[in-house]
C-alpha positions as CSV (number, residue, x, y, z in Angstrom):
1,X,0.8,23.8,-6.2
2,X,1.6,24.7,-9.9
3,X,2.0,23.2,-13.4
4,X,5.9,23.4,-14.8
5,X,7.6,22.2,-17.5
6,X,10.6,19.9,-16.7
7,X,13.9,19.5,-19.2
8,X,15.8,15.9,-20.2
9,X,18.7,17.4,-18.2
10,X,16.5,18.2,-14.9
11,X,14.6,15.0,-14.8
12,X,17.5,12.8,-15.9
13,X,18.5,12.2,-12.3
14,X,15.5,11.3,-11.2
15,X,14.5,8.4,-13.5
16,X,12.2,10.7,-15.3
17,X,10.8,11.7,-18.9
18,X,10.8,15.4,-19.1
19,X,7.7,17.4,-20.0
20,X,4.6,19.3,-17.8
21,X,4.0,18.3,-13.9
22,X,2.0,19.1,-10.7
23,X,4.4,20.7,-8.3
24,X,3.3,20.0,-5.1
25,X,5.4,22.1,-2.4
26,X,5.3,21.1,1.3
27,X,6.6,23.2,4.0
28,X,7.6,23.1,7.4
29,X,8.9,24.9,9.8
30,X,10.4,22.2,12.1
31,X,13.8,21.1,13.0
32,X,14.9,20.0,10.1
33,X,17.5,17.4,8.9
34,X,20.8,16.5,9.1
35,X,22.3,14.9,5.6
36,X,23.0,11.5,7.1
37,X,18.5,11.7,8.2
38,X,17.8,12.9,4.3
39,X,19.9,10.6,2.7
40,X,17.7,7.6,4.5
41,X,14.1,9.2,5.1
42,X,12.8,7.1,2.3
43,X,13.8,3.7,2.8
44,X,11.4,1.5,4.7
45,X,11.3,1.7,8.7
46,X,14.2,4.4,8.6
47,X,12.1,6.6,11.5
48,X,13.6,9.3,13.8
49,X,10.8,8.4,15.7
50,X,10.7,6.4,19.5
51,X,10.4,3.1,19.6
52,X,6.4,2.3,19.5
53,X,5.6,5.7,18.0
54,X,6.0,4.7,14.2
55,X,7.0,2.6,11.5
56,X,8.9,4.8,9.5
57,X,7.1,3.5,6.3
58,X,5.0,6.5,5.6
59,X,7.9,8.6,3.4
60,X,8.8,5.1,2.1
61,X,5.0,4.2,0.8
62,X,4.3,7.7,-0.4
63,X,7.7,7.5,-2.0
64,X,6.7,4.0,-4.2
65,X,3.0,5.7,-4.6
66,X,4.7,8.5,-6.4
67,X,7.5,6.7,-8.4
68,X,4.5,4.0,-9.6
69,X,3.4,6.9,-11.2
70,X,6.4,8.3,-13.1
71,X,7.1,10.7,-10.5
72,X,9.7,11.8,-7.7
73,X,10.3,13.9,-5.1
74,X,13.2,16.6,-3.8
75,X,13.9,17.6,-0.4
76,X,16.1,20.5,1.1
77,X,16.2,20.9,4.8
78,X,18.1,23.0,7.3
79,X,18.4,22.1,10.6
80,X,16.3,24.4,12.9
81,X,14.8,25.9,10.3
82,X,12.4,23.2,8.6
83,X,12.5,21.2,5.4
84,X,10.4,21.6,2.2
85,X,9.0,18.4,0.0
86,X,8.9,19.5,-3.8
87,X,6.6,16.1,-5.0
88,X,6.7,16.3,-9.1
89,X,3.7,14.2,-10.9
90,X,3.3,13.7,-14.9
91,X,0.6,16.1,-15.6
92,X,-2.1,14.2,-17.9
93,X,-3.2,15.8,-20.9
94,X,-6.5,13.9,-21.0
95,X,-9.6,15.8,-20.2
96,X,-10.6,16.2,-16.9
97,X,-14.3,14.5,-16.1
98,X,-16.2,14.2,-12.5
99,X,-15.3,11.1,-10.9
100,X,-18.4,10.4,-8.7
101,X,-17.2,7.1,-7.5
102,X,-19.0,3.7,-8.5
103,X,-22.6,3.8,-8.1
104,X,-24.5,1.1,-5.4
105,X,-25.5,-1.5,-8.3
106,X,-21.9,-1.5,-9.5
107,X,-20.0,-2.7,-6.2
108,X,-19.9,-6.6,-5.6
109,X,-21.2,-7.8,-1.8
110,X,-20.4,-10.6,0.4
111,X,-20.9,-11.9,3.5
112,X,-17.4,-13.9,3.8
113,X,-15.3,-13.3,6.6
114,X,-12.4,-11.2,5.7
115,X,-9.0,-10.9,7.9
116,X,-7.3,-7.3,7.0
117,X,-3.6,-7.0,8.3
118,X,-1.8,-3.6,8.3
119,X,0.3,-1.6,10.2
120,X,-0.8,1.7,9.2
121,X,-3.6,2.4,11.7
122,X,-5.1,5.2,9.3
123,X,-5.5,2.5,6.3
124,X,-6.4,-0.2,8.5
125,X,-9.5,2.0,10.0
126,X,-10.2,2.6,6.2
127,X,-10.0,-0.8,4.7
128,X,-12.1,-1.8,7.6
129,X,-15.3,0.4,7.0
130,X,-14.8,-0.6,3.1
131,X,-14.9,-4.0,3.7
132,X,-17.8,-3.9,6.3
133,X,-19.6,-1.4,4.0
134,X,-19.0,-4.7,1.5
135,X,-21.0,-6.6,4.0
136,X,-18.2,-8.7,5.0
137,X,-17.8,-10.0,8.9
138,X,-14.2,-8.6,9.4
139,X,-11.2,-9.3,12.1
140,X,-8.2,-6.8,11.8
141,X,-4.4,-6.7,13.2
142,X,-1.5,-4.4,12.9
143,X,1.2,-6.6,12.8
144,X,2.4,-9.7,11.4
145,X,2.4,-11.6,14.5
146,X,-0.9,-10.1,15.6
147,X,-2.0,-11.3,12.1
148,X,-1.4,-15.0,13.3
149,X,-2.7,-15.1,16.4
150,X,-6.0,-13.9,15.2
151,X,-6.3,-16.5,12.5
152,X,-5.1,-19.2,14.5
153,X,-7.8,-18.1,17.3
154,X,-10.2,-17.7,13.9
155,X,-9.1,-19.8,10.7
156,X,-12.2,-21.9,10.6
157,X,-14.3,-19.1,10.1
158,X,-11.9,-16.8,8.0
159,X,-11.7,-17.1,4.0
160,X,-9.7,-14.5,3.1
161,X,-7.0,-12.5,4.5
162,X,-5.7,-9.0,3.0
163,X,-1.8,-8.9,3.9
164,X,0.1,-5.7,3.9
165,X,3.5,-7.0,2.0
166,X,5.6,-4.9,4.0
167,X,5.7,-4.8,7.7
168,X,8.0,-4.4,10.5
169,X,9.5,-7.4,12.4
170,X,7.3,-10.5,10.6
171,X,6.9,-8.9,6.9
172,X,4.1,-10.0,4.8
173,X,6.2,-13.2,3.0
174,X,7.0,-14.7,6.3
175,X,3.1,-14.2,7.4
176,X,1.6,-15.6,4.0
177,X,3.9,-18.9,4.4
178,X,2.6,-19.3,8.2
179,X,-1.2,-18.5,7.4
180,X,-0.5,-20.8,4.5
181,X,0.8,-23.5,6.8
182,X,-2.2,-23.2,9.3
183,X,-4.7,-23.3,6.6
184,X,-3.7,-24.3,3.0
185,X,-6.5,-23.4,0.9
186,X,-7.3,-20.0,2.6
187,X,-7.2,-17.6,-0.2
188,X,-4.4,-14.3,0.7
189,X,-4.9,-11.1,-1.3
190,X,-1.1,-9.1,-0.9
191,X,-2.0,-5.3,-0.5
192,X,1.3,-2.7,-0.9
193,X,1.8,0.8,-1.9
194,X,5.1,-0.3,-4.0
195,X,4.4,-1.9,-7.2
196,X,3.6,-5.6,-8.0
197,X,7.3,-5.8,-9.5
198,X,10.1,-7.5,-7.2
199,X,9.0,-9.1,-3.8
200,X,5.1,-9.2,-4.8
201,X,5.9,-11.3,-7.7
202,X,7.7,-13.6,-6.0
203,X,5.1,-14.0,-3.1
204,X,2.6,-14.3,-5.9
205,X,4.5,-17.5,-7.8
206,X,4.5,-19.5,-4.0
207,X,0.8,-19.9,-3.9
208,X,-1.1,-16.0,-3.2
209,X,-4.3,-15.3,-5.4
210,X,-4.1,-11.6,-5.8
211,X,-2.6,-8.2,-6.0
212,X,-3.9,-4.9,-5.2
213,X,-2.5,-1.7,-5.2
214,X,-2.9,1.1,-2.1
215,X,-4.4,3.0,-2.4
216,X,-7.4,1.3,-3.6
217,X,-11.1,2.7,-3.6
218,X,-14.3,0.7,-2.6
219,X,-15.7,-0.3,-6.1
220,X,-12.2,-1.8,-6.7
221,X,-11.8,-3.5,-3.6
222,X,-15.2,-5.2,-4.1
223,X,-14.5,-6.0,-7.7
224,X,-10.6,-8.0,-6.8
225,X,-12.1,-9.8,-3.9
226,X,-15.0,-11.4,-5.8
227,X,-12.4,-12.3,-8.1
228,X,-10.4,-14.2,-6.0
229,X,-13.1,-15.9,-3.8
230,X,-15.4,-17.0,-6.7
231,X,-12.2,-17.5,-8.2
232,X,-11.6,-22.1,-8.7
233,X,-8.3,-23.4,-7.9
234,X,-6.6,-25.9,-10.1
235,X,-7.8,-29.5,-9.5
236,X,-4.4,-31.5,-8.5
237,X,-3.5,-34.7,-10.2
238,X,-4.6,-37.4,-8.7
């Protein structure tokens, strides 16, 4: 890790405003990549990975993470001889105080029951222990059509679901339409690494109540989904 000063001409490429950022260097010494595997290792479920071992979404997320926060990343491989993952971040200039997260008083309880849908295991496992730390009853699945046939089994009892947008096979659109169908006035926070721009947006305008942004930390988890259970919807015209 070190601190370096970027030009216009060096970070024009990458969609970037020049001045001071974290390098962040990654090394391996693996087996490296062809050009046709770097050219693609960021787009979502690209994997070189077997079939039931992976996604492919981790470079992908970690990729949107990074851009979301006016950075980017360059890679150089060699086959048999390992790659090496140069992640650039917009160093702040504010000054640095302790975060010691929120304190007990200042996170917001329930006891709703809570249906969390991801296909990252490590971030499922998380979001779990957050939202049980909450007090919340909670069911969990890793895929879309997991995600169904859990709140089918369960939608009486369920009153909110967290939906990972971006899934393989049934994606989080096609979920939130079925969920919707089964049980219209179930409120559906959309959870995504990317940004709320593009396909969140347009999930939003068809009926969801919320956005958050992975990754997110307990006090704001707690705070987004008091929001949007205490949260009244619009009386229709009668």
């Amino acid at each position: 890790t070190e601190n370096v000063w970027l030009s216009e001409n060096y970070v024009r490429g990458y969609n970037a405003r020049p001045g001071r950022f974290v390098k962040i260097s990654i090394t391996d010494t693996g087996v490296g990549m062809d050009e046709y595997t770097m050219s693609r290792i960021f787009d979502p479920f690209f994997t070189t990975k077997e079939i039931g071992r992976g996604t492919g979404l981790g470079l992908a997320s970690a990729y949107g993470i990074i851009r979301n926060h006016g950075g980017f990343i360059t890679v150089y491989s060699e086959r048999d001889k390992g790659s090496t993952f140069n992640i650039y971040l917009p160093a702040s200039e504010s000054e640095v105080t302790q975060d010691t997260g929120p304190p007990p008083s200042a996170l917001k309880k329930g006891s709703e029951t809570v249906l969390i849908v991801d296909d990252e295991d490590v971030v499922l496992k998380v979001a779990i222990k957050m939202l049980e730390e909450l007090g919340y009853k909670v069911y969990s699945a890793e895929s879309g059509m997991q995600a169904l046939e859990v709140f089918k089994k369960n939608k009486e009892e369920i009153d909110l679901v967290i939906l990972d947008m971006i899934m393989p096979g049934m994606g989080g659109a096609e979920v939130f339409e079925a969920i919707k169908s089964e049980k219209p006035d179930v409120k559906i926070l959309l959870s995504s690494g990317y940004s709320i721009n593009g396909k969140a947006q347009d999930i939003l305008r068809r009926g969801c109540d919320g956005f958050i942004q992975k990754p997110f930390d307990l006090g704001g988890l707690s705070h987004k989904l008091r929001e949007i259970i205490e949260a009244k919807r619009p009386s229709r015209p009668s």
